[in-house]
matplotlib code that plots the C-alpha trace (Angstrom):
import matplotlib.pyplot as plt

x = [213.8, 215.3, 214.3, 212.4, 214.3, 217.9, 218.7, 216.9, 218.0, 215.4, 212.9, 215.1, 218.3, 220.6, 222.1, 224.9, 225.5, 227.2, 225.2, 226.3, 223.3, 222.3, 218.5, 217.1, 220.2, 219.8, 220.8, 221.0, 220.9, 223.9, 222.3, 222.3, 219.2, 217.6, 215.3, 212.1, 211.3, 207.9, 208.7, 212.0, 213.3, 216.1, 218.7, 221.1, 224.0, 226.6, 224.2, 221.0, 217.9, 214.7, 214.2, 212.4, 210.2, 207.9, 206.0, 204.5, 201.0, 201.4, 203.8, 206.7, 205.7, 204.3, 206.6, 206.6, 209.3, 209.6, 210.9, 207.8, 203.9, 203.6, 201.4, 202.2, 203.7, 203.9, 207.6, 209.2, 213.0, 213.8, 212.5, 211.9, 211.1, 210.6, 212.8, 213.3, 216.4, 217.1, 215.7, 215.9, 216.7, 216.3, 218.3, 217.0, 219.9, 218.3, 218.4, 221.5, 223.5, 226.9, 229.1, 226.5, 226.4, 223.3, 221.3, 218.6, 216.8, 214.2, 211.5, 209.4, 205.4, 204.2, 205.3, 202.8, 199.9, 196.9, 194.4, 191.7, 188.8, 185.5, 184.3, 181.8, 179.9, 183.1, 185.4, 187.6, 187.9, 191.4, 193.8, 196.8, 200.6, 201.3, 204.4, 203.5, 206.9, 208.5, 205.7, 205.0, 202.0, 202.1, 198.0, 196.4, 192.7, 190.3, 188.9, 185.1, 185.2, 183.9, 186.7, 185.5, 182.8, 183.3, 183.9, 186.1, 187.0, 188.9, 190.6, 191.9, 195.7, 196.6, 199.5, 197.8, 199.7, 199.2, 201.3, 204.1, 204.4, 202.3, 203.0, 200.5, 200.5, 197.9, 198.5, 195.8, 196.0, 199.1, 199.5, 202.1, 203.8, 201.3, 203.1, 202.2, 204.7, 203.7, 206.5, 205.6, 203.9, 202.4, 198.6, 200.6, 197.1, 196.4, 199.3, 201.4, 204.9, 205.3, 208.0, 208.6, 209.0, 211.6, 208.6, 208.0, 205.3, 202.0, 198.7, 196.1, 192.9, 192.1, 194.8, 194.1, 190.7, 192.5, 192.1, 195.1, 195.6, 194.6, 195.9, 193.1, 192.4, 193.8, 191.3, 191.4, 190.0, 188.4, 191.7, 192.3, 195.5, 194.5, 190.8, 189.7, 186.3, 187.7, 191.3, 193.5, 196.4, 199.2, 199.6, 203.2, 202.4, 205.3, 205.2, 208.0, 210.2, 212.2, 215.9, 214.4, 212.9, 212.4, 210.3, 211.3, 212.6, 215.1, 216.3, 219.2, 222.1, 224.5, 227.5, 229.9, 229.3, 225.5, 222.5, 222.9, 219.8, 219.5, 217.9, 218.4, 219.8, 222.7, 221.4, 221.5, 219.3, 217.8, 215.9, 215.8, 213.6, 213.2, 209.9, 209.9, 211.5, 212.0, 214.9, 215.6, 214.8, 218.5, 218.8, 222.2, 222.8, 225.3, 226.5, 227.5, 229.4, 230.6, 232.7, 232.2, 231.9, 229.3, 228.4, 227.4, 223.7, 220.8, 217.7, 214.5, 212.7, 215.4, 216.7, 220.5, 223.2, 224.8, 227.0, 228.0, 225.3, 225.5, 227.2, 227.0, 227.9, 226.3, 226.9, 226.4, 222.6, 222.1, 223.2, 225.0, 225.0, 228.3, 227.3, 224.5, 222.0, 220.1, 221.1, 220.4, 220.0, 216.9, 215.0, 213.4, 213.3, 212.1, 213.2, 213.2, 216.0, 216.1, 218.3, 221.5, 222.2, 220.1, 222.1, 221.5, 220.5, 217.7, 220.4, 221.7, 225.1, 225.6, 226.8, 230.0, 230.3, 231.7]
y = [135.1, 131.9, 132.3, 134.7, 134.0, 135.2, 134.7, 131.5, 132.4, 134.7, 131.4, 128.7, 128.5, 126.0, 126.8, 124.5, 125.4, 124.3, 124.0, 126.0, 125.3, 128.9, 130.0, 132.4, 131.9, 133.8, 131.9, 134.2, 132.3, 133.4, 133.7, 136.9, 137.6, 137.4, 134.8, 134.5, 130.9, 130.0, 125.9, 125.0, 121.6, 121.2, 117.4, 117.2, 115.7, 113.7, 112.1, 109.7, 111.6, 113.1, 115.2, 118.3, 120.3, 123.9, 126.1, 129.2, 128.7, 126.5, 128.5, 127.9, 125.3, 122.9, 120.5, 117.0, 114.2, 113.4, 110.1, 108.8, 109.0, 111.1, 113.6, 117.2, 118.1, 120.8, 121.8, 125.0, 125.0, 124.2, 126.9, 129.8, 132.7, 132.9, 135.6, 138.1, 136.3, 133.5, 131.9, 131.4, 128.2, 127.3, 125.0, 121.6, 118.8, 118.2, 121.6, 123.7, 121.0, 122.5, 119.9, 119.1, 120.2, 120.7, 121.7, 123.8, 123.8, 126.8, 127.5, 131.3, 130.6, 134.4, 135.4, 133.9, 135.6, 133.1, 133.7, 131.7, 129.6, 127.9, 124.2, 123.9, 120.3, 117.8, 120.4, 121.1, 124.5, 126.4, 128.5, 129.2, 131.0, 131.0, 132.0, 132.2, 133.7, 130.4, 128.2, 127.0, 126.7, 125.9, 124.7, 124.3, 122.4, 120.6, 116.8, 116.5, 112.7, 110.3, 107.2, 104.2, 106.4, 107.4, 110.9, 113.3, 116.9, 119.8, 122.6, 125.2, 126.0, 129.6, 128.3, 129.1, 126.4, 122.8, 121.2, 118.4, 117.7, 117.1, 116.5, 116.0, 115.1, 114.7, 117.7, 116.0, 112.6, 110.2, 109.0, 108.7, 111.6, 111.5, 112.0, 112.8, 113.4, 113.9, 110.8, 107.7, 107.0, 107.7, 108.0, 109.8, 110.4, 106.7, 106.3, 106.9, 106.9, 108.0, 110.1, 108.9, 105.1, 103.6, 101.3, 101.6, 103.5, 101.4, 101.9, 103.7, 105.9, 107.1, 109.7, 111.8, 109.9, 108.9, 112.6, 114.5, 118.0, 121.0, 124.9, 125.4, 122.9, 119.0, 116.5, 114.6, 111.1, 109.3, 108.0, 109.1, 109.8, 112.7, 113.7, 112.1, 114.4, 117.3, 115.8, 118.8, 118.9, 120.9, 120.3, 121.9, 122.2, 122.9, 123.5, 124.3, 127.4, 127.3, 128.1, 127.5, 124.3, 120.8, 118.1, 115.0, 111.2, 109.2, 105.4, 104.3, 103.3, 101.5, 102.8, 105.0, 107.4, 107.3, 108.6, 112.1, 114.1, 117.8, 120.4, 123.2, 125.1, 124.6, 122.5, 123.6, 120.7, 117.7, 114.9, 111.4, 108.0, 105.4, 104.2, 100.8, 99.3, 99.7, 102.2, 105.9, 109.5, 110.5, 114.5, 115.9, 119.8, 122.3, 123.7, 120.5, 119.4, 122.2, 120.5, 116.9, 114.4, 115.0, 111.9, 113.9, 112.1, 112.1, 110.5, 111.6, 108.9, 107.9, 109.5, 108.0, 110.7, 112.1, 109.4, 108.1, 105.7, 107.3, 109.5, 112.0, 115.1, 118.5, 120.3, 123.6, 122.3, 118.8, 116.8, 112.9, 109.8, 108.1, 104.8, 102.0, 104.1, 106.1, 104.7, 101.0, 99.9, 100.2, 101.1, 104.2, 107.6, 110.4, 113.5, 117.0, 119.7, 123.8, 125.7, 127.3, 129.4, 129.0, 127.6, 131.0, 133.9, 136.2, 138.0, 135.0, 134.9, 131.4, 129.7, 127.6, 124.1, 123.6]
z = [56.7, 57.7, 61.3, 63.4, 66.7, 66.7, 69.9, 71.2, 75.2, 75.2, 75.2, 76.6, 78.7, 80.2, 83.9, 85.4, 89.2, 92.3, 95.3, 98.5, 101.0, 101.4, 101.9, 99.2, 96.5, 93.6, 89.9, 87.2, 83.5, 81.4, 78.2, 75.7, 77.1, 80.4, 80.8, 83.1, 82.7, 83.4, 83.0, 85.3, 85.4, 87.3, 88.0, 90.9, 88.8, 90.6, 92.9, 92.1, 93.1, 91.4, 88.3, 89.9, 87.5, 88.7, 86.8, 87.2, 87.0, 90.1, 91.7, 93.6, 96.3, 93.8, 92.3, 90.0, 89.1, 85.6, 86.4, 88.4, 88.7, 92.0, 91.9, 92.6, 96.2, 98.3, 98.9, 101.4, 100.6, 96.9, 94.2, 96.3, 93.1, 89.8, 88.6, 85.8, 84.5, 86.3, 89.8, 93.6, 95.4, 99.0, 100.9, 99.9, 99.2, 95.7, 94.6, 96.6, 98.6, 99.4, 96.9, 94.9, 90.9, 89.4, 85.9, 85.4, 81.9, 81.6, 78.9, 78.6, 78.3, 79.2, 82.4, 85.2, 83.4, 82.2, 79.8, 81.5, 79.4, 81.3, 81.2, 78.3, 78.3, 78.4, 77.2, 80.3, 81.6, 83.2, 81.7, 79.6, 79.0, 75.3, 74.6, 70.3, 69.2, 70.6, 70.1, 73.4, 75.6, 79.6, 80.3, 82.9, 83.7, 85.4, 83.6, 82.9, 82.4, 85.1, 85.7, 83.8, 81.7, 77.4, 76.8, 75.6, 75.4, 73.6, 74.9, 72.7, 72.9, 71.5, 69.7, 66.2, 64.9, 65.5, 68.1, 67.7, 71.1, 73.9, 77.5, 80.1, 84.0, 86.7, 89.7, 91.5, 89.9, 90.3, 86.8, 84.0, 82.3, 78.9, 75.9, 72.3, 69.4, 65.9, 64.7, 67.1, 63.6, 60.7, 63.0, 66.3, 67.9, 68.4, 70.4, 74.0, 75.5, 78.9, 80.4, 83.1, 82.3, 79.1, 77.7, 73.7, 72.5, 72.3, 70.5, 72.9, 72.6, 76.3, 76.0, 73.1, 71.9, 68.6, 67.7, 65.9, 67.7, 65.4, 64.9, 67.8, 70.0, 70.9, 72.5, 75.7, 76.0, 79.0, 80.6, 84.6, 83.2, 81.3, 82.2, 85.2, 86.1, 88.8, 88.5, 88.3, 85.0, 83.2, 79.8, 77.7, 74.1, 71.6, 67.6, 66.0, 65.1, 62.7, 63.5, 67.3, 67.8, 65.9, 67.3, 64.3, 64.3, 62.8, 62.2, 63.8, 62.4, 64.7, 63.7, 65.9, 62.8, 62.7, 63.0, 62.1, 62.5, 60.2, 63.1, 60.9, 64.0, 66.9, 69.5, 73.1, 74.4, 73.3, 74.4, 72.4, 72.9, 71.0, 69.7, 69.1, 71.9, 75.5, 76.3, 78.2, 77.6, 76.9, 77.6, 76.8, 76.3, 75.4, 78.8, 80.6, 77.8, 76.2, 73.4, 71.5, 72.0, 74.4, 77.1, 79.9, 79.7, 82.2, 81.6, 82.1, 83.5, 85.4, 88.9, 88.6, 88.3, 85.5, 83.0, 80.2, 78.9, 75.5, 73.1, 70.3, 69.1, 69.1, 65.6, 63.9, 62.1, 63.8, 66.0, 65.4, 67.8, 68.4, 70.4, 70.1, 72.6, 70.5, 67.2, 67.2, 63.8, 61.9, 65.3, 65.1, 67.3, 68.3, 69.7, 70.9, 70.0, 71.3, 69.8, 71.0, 67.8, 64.8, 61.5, 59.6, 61.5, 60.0, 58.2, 56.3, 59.0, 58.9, 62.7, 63.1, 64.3, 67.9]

ax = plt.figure().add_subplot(projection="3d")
ax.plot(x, y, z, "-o")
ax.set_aspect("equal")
plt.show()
């Protein structure tokens, strides 16, 4: 079959909303399927404040910023529930401000419930939600290296399939959003980008100990970021599915007919950065642009409002940038696409373009 996910709102969804202020609002997703998201990341969009991500492991009062170093903080009135399709929001101006419009991306690990592992020598210990059908895995653990001291360790990541991506922050430690994906360059392992700042990707081994990640396991070096002894983490893994998911890269073109990038599959979001030079984490996605061209952009490591600092069009099997940003030419890229319909369904149905 050419995929094994029909319906890819089963594993991810998109939810625009407008804010009314109320205490204990319940969103419902609007997919084919329900969702219970176990990663939320939700962006007030006509106002500059922070990116707001939960997950389920931690639970409803913890929450990060994408777009900065902070670690995790206790918060009373902005997710409120996870929910069988969908969430709850209190009455916090970033998340439900009566006039404010918001988005809210959410990804399936495996419902709140961890398969937990134990610290063994420098190999961390904690637990894990692998959602396999999707090929995602929401991580959780405590580091075994002393600051300043060598060492590494492995943790083993239930995927059965070797990851593309990694993405890794500090609960306990303030430090970068660590980021691994499989085209920064030909030897991936040896180098970094960071979420939550626009700075190219540069040649480092305390993040992953210049140590590819494996069907079972991916390694943690000695960097605080990453694996500071008793330092608290959450890792999200993601391999690919095809028809659901492609984590690739591409050169840029600098044409306003450029860059277009084969996914195999109808994007529904998709995050770019380029490699080789300083510049954002453009995220665009299906819902708040529901037709081409699509400039509705926010930027992950960035807490300005919703604009129009690129462009590009979301197609049946790829997607296509229409502006410098994000197709520069000859610099190079990477990226992150979900699907909203695969290209060919499991039956050979083939999609159409928007």
């Amino acid at each position: 079959a050419y995929t094994t996910i029909d319906d890819p709102s089963a594993h991810f969804q998109t939810k625009i909303y407008s804010g009314d202020g109320n205490d204990d609002r319940n969103i419902t997703f609007d997919g084919n399927s329900d969702l219970a998201a176990d990663w939320l990341w939700f962006k007030r969009r006509n106002q500059d404040v922070n990116h707001i991500i939960f997950d389920s492991t931690a639970g409803v009062n913890k929450r990060f910023h994408s777009n900065n170093a902070n670690v995790e903080a206790n918060e009373a009135n902005f997710l409120q529930a996870f929910q069988s399709d969908g969430f709850q929001v209190g009455t916090d101006a970033d998340i439900n401000a009566s006039g404010g419009t918001y988005v809210a991306w959410g990804w399936k690990a495996n419902g709140g419930s961890r398969t937990t592992f134990t610290e063994s020598g420098t190999n961390p210990g904690g637990g894990r939600q692998v959602n396999t059908t999707a090929g995602f895995s929401l991580i959780d653990y405590t580091g075994t290296v002393a600051s300043g001291a060598s060492g590494s360790g492995t943790i083993a990541h239930g995927l059965g399939a070797v990851p593309q991506v990694m993405i890794v922050k500090g609960r306990s430690v303030g430090g970068n959003w660590n980021v691994y994906h499989h085209k920064i360059a030909s030897d991936a392992e040896t180098d970094r980008l960071k979420l939550n700042e626009n700075n190219a990707a540069n040649d480092f081994d305390g993040y992953w100990n210049d140590t590819a990640p494996t069907s079972s396991v991916f390694t943690l070096g000695k960097d605080d970021n990453v694996n500071l002894n008793d330092g608290t983490y959450v890792a999200y893994l993601f391999t690919p599915i095809q028809g659901y998911s492609k984590f690739g890269s591409y050169t840029g073109t600098g044409t306003t007919n450029g860059a277009f990038v084969h996914t195999g599959f109808k994007p529904a979001w998709i995050m770019v950065k380029k490699t080789n030079e300083a510049e954002a984490w453009f995220i665009a996605d299906s819902k708040r642009t529901p037709i081409n061209p699509n400039d509705d952009i926010l930027e992950a490591n960035d807490s300005a409002a919703e604009g129009a600092s690129t462009t590009l069009d979301l197609l049946s099997n790829g997607f296509k940038f229409r502006h410098e940003n994000g197709n520069t030419t000859g610099d190079s890229y990477i990226y992150l696409a979900f699907a909203e319909h695969p290209f060919v369904s499991s039956k050979g149905v083939p999609t159409t373009a928007r």
